[in-house]
VMD Tcl script that draws the C-alpha trace (Angstrom):
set ca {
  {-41.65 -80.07 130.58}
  {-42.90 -80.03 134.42}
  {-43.23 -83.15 136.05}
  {-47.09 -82.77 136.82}
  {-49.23 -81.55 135.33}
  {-52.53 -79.16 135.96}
  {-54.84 -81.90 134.63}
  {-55.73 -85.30 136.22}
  {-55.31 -88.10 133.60}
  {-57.27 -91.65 134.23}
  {-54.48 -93.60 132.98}
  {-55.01 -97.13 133.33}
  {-52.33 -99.61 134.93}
  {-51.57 -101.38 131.12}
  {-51.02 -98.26 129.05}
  {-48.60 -98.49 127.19}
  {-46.49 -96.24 124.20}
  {-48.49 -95.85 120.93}
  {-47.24 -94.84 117.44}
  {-44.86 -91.57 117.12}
  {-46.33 -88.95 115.91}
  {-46.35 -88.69 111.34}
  {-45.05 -85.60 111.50}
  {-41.92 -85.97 113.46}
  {-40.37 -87.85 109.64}
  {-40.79 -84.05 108.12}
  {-37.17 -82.10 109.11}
  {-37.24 -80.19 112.06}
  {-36.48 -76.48 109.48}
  {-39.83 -77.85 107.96}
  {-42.53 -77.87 111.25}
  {-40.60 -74.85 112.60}
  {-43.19 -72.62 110.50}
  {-46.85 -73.13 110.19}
  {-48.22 -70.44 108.33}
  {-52.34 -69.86 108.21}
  {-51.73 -70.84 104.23}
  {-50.65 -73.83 104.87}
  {-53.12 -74.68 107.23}
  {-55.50 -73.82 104.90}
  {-54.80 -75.89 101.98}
  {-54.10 -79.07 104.06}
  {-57.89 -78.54 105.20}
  {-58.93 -78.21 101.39}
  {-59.21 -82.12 100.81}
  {-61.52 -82.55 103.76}
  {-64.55 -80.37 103.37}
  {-66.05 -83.60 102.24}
  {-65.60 -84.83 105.82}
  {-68.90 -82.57 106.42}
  {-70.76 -85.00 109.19}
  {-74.10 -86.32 107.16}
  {-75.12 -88.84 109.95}
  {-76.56 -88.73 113.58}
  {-74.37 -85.80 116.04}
  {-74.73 -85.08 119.77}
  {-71.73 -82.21 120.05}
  {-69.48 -79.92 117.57}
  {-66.46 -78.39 118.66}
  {-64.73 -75.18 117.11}
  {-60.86 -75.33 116.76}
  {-60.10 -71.57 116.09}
  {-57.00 -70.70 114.20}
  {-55.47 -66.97 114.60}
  {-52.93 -65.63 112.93}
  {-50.25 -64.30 114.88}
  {-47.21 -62.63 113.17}
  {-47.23 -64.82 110.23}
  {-48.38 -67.80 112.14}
  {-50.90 -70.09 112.69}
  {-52.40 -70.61 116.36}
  {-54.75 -73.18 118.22}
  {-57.19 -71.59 120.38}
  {-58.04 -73.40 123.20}
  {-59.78 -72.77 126.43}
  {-59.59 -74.41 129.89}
  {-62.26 -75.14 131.34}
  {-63.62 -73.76 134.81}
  {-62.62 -76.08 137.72}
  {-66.62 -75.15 138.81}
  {-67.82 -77.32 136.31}
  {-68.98 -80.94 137.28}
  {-67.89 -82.42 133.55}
  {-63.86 -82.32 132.90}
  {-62.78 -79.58 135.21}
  {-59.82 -77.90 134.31}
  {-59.73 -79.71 131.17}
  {-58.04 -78.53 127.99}
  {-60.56 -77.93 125.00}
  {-61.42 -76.50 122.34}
  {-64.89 -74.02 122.53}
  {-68.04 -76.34 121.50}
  {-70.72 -78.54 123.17}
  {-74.04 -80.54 122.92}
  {-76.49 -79.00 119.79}
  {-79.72 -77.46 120.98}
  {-83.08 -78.47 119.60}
  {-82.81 -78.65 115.52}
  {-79.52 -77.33 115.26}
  {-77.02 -77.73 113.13}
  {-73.68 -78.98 114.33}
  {-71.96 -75.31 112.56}
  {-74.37 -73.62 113.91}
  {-73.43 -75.43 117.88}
  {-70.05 -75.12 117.26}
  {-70.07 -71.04 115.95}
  {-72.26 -70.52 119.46}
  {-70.91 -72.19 121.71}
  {-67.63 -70.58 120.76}
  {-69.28 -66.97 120.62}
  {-70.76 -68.18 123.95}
  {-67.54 -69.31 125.57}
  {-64.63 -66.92 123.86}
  {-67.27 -63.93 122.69}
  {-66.05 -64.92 118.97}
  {-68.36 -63.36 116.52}
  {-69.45 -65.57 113.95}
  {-69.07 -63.47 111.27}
  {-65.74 -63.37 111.57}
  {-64.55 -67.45 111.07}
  {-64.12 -69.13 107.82}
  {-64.56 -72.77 108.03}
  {-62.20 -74.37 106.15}
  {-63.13 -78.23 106.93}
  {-63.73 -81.04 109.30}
  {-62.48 -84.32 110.14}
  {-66.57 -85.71 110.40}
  {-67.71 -87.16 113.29}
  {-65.47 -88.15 115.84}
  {-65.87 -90.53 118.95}
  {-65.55 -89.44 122.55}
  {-64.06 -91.11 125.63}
  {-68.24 -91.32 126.07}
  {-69.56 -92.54 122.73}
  {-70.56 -89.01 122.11}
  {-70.29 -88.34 118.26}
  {-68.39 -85.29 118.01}
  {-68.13 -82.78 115.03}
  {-64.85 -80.74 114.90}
  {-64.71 -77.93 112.29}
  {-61.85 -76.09 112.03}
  {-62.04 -72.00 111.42}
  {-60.03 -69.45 110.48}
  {-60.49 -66.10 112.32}
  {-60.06 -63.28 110.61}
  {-58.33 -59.95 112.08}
  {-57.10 -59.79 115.31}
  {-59.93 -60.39 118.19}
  {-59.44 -60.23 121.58}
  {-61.28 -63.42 123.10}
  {-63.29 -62.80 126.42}
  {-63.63 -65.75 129.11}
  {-66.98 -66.64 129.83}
  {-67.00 -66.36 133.84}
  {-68.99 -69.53 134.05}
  {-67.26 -72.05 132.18}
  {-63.80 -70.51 131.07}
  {-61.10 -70.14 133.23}
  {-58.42 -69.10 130.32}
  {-57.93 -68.82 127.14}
  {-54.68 -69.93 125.69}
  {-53.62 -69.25 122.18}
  {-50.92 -72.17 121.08}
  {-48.57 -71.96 117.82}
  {-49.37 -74.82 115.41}
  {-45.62 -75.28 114.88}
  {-44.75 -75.44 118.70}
  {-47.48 -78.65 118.58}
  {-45.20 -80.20 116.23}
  {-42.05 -80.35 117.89}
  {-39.72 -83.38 118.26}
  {-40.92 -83.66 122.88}
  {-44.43 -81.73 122.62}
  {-46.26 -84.87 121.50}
  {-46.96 -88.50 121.93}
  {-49.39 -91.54 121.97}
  {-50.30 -93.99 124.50}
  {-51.92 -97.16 123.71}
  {-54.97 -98.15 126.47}
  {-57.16 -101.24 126.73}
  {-56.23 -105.07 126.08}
  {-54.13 -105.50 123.18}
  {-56.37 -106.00 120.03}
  {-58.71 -103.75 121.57}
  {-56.53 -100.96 122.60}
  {-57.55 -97.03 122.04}
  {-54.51 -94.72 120.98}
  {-54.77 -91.61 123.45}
  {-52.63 -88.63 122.12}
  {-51.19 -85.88 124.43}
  {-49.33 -82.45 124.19}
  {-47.28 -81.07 126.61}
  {-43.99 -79.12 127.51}
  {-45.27 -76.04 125.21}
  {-44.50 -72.49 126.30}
  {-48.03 -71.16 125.87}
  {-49.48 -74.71 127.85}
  {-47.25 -74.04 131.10}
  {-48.04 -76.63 133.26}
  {-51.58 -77.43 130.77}
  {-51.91 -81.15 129.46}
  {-53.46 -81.28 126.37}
  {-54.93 -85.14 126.25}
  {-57.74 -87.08 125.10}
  {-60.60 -85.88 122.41}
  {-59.10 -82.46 122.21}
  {-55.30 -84.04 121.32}
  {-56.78 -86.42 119.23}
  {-58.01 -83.50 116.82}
  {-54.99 -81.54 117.19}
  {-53.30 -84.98 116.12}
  {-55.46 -84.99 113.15}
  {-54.75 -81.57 112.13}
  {-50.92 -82.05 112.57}
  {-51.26 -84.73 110.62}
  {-52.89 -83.44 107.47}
  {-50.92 -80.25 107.58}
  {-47.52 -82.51 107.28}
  {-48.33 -84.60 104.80}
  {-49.33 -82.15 102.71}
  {-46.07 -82.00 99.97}
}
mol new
graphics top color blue
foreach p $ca { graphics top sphere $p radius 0.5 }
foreach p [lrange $ca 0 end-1] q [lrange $ca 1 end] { graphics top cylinder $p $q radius 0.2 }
display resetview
């Protein structure tokens, strides 16, 4: 794991360690594998998560599948850009005039990667989600099918980085911080120290969804 990282983190002077991540009670044989299968039924039991209230932004999190295994899309974002630079996402953004938050999240990821709609299967959300911002956030998660190759947006892309599920999971890749007073405090997650990442931080809204997806995929029996 480098000692610095790409991205700038805001961390306050009281943070302070947060819960350890569910997942890291499974046995290590168990998160070593994370196939698209099992991805998929751990998202069956929240399609009723489907956001029925107010929404400003949806996010896509793409899932490939590489060699048997399921991988996190992400993209970092261009360094021109005057809201989080550099940042570690996932492809989404702010819905357009009477759009739907599927609809935002399915263009802004054809807009950002050049992912054709026709070819992700959403397989569930986690509903609406705060940001650092008070921004309600939608994050459906989408299984691509076949083998595309993901073009950058010049604008607002500056890479696209395709991240094994099961490297997420393992015992140093993840943890929590706990910012604000106590009784008040906000659990920030992070992931780090993963091959694909290099020297990328993975923190805030965007590790807080990959912390949710971790999550349901490990409990599953």
């Amino acid at each position: 794991m480098p000692a610095t990282y790409r991205q700038r983190v805001p961390r306050p002077i009281d943070a302070r360690p947060g819960e350890p991540p569910p997942w890291l009670t499974r046995p290590r044989a168990e998160r070593a594998s994370v196939p698209v299968g099992r991805l998929r039924r751990a998202m069956g039991g929240w399609a009723a998560s489907l956001p029925t209230g107010p929404v400003d932004s949806s996010v896509l999190v793409p899932v490939v599948e590489r060699d048997g295994e399921a991988q996190l899309v992400f993209i970092r974002r261009s360094t021109a850009l005057a809201r989080d630079p550099g940042h570690i996402a996932f492809p989404g953004g702010h819905l357009e005039a009477a759009e739907q938050p599927l609809e935002a999240a399915l263009r802004e990821a054809q807009e950002e990667i050049g992912l054709d709609p026709g070819l992700v299967e959403v397989v569930g959300s986690f509903g609406v989600v705060r940001s650092p911002r008070r921004e309600r956030v939608v994050p459906f998660v989408g299984l691509v099918t076949g083998h595309p190759a993901f073009v950058a947006d010049d604008h607002e892309v500056a890479a696209i980085l395709e991240v094994p599920a099961a490297s997420l999971a393992a015992d140093t890749t993840c943890w929590q911080e706990r910012w604000g007073p106590i009784g008040a405090d906000a659990g920030v997650s992070f992931f780090a120290g993963v091959p694909e990442l290099a020297d990328d931080l993975v923190w805030g809204l965007t590790a807080g969804i990959v912390w949710e997806l971790l999550a349901a995929i490990f409990a599953e029996p």
